[in-house]
C-alpha positions as CSV (number, residue, x, y, z in Angstrom):
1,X,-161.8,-190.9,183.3
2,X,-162.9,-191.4,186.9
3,X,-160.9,-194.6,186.9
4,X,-157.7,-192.7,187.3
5,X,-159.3,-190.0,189.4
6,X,-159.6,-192.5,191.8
7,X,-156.5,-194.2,191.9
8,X,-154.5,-190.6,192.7
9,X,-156.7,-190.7,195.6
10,X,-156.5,-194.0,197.2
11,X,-155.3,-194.0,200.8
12,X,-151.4,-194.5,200.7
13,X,-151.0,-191.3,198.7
14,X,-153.3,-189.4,201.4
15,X,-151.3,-190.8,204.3
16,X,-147.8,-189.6,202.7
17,X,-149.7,-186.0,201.8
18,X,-150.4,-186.0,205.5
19,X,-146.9,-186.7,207.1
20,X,-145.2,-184.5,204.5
21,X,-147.5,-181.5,206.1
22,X,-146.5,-183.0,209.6
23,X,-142.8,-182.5,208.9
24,X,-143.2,-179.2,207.2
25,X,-145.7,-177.8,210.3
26,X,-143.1,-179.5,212.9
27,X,-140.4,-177.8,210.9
28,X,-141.1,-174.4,210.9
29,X,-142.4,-175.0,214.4
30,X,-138.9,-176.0,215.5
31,X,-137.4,-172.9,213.2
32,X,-139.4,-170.3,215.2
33,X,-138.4,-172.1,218.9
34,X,-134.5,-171.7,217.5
35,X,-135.4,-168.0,216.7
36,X,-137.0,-167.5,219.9
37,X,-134.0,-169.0,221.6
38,X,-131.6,-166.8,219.8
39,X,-133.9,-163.7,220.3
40,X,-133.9,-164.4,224.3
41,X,-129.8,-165.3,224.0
42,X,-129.3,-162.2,222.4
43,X,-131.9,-160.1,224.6
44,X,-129.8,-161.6,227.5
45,X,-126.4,-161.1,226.3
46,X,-126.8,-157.7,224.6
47,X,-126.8,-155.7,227.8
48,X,-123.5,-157.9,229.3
49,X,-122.1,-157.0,226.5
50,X,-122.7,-153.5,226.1
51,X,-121.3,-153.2,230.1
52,X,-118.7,-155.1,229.0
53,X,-117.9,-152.4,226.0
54,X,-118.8,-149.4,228.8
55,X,-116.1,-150.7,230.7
56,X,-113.6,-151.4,229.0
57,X,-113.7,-147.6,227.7
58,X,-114.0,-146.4,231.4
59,X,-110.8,-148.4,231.7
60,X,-109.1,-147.1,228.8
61,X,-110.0,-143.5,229.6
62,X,-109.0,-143.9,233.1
63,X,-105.5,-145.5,231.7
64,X,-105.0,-142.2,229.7
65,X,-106.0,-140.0,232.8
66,X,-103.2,-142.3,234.7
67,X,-100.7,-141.3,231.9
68,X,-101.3,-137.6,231.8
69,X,-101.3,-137.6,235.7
70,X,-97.6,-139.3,235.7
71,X,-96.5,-137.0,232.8
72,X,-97.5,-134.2,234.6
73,X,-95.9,-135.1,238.1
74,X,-92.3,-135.6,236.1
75,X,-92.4,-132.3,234.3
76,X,-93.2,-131.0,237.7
77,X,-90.2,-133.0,239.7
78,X,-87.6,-132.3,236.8
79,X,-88.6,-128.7,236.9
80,X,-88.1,-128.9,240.5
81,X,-84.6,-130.7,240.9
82,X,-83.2,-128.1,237.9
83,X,-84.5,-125.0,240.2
84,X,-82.5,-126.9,243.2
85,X,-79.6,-127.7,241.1
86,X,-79.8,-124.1,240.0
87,X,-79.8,-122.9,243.3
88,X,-76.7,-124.9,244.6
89,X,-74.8,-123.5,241.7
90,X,-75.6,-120.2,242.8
91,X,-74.7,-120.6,246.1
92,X,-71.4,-122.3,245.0
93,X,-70.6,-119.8,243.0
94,X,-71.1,-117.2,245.4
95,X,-69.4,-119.1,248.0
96,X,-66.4,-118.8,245.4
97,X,-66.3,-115.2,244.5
98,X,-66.8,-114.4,248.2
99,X,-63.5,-117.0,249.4
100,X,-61.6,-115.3,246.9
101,X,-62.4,-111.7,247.4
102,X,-61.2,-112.8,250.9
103,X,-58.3,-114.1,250.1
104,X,-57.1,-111.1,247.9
105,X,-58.3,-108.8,251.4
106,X,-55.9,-110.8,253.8
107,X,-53.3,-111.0,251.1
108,X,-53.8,-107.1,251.0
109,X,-54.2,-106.8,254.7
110,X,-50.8,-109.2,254.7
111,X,-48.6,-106.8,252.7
112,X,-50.0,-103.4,254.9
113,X,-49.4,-105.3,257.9
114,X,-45.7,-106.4,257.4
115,X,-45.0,-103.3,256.5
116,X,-46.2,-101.3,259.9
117,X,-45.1,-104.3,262.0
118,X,-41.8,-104.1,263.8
119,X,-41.2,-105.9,266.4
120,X,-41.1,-109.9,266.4
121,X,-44.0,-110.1,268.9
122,X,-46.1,-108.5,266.9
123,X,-45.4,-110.1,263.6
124,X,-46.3,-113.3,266.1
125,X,-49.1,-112.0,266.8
126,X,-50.6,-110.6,263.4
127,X,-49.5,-114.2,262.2
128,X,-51.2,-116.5,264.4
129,X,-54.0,-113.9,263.8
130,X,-54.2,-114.7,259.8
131,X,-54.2,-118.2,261.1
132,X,-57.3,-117.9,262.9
133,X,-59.2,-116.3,260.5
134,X,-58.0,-119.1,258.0
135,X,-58.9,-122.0,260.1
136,X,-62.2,-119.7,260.5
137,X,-63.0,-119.9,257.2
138,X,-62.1,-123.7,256.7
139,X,-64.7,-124.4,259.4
140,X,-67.3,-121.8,258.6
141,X,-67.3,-121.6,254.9
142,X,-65.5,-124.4,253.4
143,X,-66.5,-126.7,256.3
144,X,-63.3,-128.2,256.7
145,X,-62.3,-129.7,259.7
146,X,-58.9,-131.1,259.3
147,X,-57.6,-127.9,257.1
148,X,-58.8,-125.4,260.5
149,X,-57.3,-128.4,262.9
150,X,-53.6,-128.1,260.9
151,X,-53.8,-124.1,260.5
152,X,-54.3,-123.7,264.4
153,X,-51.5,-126.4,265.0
154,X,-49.3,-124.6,262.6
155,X,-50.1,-121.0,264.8
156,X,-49.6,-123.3,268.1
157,X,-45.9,-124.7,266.8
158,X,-45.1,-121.2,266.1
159,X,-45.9,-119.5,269.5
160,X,-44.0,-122.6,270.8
161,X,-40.6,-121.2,269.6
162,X,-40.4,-117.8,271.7
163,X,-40.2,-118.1,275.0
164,X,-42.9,-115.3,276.1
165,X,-45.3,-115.8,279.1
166,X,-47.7,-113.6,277.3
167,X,-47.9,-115.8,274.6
168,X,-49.4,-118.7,277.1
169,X,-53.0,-117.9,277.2
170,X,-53.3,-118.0,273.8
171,X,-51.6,-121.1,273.2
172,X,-53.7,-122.6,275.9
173,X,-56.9,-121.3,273.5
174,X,-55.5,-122.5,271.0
175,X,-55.0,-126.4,272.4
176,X,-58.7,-125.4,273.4
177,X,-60.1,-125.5,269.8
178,X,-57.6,-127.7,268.4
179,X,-59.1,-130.6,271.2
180,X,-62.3,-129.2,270.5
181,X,-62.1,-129.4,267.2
182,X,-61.1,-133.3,266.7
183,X,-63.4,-134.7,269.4
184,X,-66.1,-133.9,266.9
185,X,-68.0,-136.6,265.1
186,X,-68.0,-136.2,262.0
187,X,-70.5,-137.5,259.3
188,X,-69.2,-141.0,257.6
189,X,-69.5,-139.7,254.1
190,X,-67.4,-142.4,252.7
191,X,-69.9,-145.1,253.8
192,X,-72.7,-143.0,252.7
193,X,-71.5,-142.3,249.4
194,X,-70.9,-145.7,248.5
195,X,-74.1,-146.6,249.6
196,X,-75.7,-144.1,247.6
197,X,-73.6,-145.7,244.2
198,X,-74.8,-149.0,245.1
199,X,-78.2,-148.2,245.2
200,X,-77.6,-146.1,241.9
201,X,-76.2,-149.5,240.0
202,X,-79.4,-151.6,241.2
203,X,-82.0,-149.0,239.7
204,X,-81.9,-150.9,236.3
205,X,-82.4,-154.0,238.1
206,X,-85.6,-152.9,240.2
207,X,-89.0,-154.3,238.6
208,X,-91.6,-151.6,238.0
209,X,-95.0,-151.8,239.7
210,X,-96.8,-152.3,236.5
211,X,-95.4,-155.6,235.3
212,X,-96.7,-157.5,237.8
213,X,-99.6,-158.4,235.9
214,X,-98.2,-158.6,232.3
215,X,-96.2,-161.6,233.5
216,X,-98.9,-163.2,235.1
217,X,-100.7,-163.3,231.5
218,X,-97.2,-164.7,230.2
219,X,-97.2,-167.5,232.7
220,X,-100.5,-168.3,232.0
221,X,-100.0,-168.7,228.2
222,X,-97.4,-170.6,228.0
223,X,-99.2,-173.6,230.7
224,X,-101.1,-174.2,227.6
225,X,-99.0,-176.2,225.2
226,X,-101.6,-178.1,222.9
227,X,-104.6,-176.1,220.5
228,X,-107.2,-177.7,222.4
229,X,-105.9,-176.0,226.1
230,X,-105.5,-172.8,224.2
231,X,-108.6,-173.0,222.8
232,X,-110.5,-174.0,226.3
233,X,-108.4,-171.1,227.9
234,X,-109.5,-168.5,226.1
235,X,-113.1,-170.1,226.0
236,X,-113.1,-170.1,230.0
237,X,-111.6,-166.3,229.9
238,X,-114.5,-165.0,227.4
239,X,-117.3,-166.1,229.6
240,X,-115.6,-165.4,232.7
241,X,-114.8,-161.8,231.5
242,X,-117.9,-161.8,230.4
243,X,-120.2,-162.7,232.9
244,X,-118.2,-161.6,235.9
245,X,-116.7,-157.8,236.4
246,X,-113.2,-158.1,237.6
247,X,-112.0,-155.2,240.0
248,X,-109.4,-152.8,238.4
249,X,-106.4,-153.6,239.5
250,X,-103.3,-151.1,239.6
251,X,-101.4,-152.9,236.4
252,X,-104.0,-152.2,234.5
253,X,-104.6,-148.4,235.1
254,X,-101.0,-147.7,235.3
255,X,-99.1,-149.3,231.8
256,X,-96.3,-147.5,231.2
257,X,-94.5,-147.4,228.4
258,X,-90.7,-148.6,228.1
259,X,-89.6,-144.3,227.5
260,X,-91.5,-143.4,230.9
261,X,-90.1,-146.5,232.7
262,X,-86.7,-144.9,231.9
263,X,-87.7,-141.9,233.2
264,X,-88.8,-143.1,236.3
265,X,-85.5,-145.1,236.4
266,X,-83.7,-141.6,235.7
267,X,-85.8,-139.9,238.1
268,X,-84.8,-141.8,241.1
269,X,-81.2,-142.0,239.7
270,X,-81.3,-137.9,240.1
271,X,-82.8,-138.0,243.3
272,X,-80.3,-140.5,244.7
273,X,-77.1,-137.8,243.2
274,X,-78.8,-134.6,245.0
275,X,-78.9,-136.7,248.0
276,X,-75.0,-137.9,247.2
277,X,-74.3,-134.1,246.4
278,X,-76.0,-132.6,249.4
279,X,-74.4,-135.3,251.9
280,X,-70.7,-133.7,250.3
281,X,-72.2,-130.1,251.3
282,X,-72.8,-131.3,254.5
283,X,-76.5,-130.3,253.7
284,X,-78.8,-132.4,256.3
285,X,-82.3,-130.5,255.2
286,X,-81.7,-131.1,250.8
287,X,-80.3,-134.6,252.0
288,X,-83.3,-135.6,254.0
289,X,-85.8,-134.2,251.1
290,X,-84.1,-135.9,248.4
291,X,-84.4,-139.3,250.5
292,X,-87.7,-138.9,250.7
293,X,-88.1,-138.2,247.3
294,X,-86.3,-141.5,246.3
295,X,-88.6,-142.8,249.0
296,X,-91.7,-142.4,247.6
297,X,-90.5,-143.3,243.7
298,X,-89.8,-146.4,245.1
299,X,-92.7,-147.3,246.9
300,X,-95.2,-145.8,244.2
301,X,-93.9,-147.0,241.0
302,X,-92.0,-149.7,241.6
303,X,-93.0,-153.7,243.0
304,X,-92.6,-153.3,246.8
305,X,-93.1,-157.4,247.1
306,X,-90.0,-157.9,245.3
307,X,-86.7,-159.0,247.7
308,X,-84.7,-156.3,245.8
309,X,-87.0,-153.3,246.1
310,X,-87.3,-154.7,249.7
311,X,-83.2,-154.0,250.1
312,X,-83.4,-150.6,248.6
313,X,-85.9,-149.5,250.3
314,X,-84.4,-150.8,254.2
315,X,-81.5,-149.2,253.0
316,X,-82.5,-145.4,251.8
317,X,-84.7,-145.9,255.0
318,X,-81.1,-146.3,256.9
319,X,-79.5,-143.6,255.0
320,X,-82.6,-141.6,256.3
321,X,-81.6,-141.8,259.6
322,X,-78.1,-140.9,259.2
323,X,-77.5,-136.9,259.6
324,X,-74.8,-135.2,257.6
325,X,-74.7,-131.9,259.6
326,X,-71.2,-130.9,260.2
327,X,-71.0,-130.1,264.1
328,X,-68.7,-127.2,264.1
329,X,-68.4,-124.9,266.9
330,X,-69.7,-121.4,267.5
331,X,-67.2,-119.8,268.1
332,X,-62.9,-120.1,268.7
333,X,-61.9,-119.3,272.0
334,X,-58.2,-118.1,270.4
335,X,-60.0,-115.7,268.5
336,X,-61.2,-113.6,271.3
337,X,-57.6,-113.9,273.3
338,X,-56.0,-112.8,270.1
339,X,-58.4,-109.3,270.4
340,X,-57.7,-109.2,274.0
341,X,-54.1,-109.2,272.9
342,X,-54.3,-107.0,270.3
343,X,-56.0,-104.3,272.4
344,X,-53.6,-104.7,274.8
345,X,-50.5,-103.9,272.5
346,X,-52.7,-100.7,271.0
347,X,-52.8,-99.6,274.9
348,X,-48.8,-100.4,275.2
């Protein structure tokens, strides 16, 4: 029996015992290295990517907050432009009920006066009178230059026809305010109107502030054609995302969705009417406000490097500068002759 005892211990099975140990002790020697070199990769990336995770929430909270804060500031300009639109209607109306309880005054003052009146001078004179007081109210209320310029050449033709030197003052008056009258410059509404439609018909066209960045992704994913540039692309944008901290840029705090982009498209197509609307009122204080208005839309929502937001924005700068206040005059000077007049045929 000690024959065979010693052949299972002879030296080549003692050698092979020994390396199999070897491999197994190098083994797990190389196992806990790879653990420890995991453990440090982890212990090294962990906090990367918890900052990583911290900000993108900040980001996504402050998007929401950007949201809220544009919701808010339409609710509080459309609340804004329907208390203005309100307003003008109230003042239109008024301006309506007041015209026609005039008009229903001079036609009663009309039908007293022809009846009193005698004499052909003073028939002239009561006429030319309601004439003043028309073209009056075409300047004053209505703001109607060419209507007040016809009603005193209508009073002047009249006069013409009798052949009374006391009648010369106030035709000289009324030559006066007639000259007066067309020698002033009046606002070029038909070149600011159209302007104002022009600009209305390119609002669709204008490209929002916020895009900017989405097509720079766009262009960026279709340079890589092949699986293998894809795959190194988005390999290069983990690490570099992850690694380095890229400053928030305006795109990305800022996304709006397609229902607000129409509303800020809508928004600057109202402003742009009240502006149209107040240059017809000859309104220069509502005109200059609503310019402003379409100002600042423009330059805070939408790309200001584009060529076309660019032109819109020279333009409603242009527009700016233009005034619409209708020059009209304090006062007719055939008015006062007229009382002169009168009082002197009281004191006949």
């Amino acid at each position: 029996m000690s024959e065979p005892l010693q052949a299972e211990h002879t030296p080549e099975k003692t050698t092979e015992k020994k390396a199999g140990n070897l491999v197994a002790w190098l083994s797990m020697v190389l196992n806990l290295l790879l653990a420890g070199v995991v453990s440090a990769a982890l212990y090294w990336l962990w906090p990367q990517w918890s900052g990583l995770q911290q900000r993108q929430q900040q980001l996504s909270e402050q998007q929401q907050q950007s949201q809220s804060t544009v919701q808010q500031q339409q609710q509080a300009f459309s609340q804004k432009l329907e208390q203005q639109l309100a307003s003008l209607q109230t003042q239109l109306s008024q301006a309506s009920v007041q015209l026609q309880q005039q008009q229903e005054q001079l036609r009663a003052l009309q039908q007293d006066q022809q009846k009193q009146l005698s004499s052909s001078t003073a028939w002239l004179v009561w006429q030319s009178q309601q004439l003043v007081q028309l073209a009056g109210q075409k300047i004053w209320l209505e703001q109607d230059i060419p209507a007040a310029v016809r009603l005193l050449t209508g009073a002047e033709q009249q006069l013409s026809t009798v052949q009374d030197p006391a009648f010369v003052p106030l035709r000289q008056a009324l030559v006066a305010d007639i000259r007066a009258l067309q020698q002033q410059p009046l606002p070029q509404l038909s070149s600011i109107q159209l302007e104002l439609t022009q600009l209305r018909q390119q609002i669709l066209s204008l490209p929002l502030r916020q895009s900017e960045y989405a097509l720079q992704q766009a262009t960026e994913q279709v340079q890589a054609q092949d699986w293998q540039g894809r795959f190194w692309q988005q390999w290069d944008l983990f690490w570099a995302t992850l690694v380095q901290v890229r400053p928030t840029a305006p795109e990305d705090v800022a996304v709006l969705s397609a229902e607000q982009q129409l509303s800020l498209r809508n928004t600057l197509t109202q402003q742009l009417l009240l502006a149209e609307l107040a240059a017809l009122k000859y309104q220069n204080e509502p005109y200059q406000s609503a310019l402003q208005q379409a100002m600042d839309t423009l330059q805070r929502y939408f790309r200001a490097a584009d060529p076309l937001v660019q032109q819109s924005a020279e333009r409603l700068t242009h527009l700016s500068g233009l005034s619409v206040l209708l020059p009209v005059p304090a006062r007719l000077h055939s008015a006062e002759v007229l009382k002169e007049l009168e009082l002197t045929e009281q004191r006949l």
